[in-house]
N, C-alpha and C positions, 0 to 999 in steps of 0.2 A: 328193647335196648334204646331207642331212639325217642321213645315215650317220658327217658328221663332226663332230657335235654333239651326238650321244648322250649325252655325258658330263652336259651339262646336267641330264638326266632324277634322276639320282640326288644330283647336287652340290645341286640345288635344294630335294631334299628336304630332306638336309642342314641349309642353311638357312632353311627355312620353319618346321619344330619350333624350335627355340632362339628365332627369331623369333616366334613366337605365344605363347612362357612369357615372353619379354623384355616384348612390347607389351600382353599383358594385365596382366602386374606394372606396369609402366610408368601404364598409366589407374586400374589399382585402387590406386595410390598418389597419385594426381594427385586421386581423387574420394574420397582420405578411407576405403579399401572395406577397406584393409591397409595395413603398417605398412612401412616402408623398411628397417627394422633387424632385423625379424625376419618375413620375409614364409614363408606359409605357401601354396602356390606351388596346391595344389589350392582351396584356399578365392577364392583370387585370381580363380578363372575359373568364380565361380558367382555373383555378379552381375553386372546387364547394366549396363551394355557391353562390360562385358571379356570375359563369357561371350560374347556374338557375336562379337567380334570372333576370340577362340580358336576358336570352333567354325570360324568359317569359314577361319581359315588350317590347321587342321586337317586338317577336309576337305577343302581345296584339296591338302596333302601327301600326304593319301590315295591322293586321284585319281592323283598322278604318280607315286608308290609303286607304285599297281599298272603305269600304264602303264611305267615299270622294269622293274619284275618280269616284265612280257608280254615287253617287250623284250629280255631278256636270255635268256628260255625261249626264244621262238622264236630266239635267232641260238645259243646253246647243241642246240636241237633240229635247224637245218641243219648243223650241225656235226657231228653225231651222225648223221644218215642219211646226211650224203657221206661218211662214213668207214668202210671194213667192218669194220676192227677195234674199232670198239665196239657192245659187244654189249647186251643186253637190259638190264641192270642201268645202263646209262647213262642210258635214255630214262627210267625208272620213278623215276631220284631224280633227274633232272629234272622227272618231273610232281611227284613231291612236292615239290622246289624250287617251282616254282609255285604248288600247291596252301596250301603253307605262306608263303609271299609272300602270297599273297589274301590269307590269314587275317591274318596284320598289317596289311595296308591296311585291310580292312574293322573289324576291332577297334580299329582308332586314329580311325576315324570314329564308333565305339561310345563311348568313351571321350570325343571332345570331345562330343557331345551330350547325355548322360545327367549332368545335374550333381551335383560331390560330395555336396551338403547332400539334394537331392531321392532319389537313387534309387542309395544308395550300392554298395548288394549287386552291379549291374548293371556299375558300371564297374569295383568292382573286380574283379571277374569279366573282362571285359575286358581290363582289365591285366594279368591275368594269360595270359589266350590269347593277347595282342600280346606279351608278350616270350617264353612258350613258343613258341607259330610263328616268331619271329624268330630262336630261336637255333636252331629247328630246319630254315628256311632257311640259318643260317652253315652248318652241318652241310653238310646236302645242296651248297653253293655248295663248301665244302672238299673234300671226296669228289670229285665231279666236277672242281675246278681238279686238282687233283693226278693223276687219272686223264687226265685230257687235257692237262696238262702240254706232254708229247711234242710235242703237233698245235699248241699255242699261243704257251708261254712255251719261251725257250733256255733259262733261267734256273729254277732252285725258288726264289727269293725270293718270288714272289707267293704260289704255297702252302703258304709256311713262314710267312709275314704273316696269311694267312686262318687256320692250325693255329692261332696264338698267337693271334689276334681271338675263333676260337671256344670255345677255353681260357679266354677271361680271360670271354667272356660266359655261360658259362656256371656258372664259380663265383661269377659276381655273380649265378646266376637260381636259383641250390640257395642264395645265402646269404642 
């Protein structure tokens, strides 16, 4: 039953980041906190209310971020053990897929908690391991679509779509 609703797990993330930059702008222009015309989108979510209200849609993204991530290793790793022809190198950037999935989730709950004004060093820190692990999950996710290809997609479009996603996220994370 629940096998056909998976999509949820990652659409929602999706929607809960843009949603928590939208609605903390949205209060800290309502309370006077920032400006409508030139809002300056970190400062926005460092007084309260809007800093609670970011942290918690945040964290909530977190959460379903990793639960994602879990999801998608374990049906990637039944994938990988029913099959003999994939070999050692399947499973291992699968864990790092994983490994590097955590690490965004957990860094993006680093990030909504530690406010820009208070404890700057930390988040940017932060930001910078949430979009390194990120692009280093597209990686690991492109390797693996491409290499199992065969067993899943008729088609290369999907691993032509992940090659050109991890191309463009990665000259935006060197530029």
């Amino acid at each position: 039953m629940i096998e056909r609703c998976l999509y949820t797990f990652p659409l929602s993330v999706c929607l809960l980041v843009p949603l928590a930059y939208f609605l903390s702008f949205i209060v800290a222009v309502k309370l006077d906190h920032s400006k409508f015309e030139f809002p300056f989108l970190s400062r926005s979510s460092t007084d309260s209310p809007e800093s609670c209200i970011y942290s918690q849609i945040i964290n909530f993204a977190s959460f379903v971020l990793f639960i994602t991530i879990y999801i998608r290793y374990r049906q990637l790793s039944q994938l990988i053990r029913n099959n003999p022809t994939c070999g050692k190198k399947y499973s291992q950037t699968n864990f790092l897929f994983f490994f590097c999935g955590i690490t965004t989730a957990f860094s993006m709950s680093i990030i909504s908690n530690f406010p820009h004004a208070n404890v700057f060093p930390v988040r940017l820190f932060a930001t910078y391991i949430t979009f390194t692990a990120s692009v280093g999950a597209l990686y690991c996710e492109m390797l693996l679509s491409s290499w199992i290809r065969p067993l899943l997609y008729s088609r290369r479009t999907l691993p032509i779509i992940r090659t050109i996603l991890t191309i463009i996220c990665t000259l935006g994370l060197v530029a």
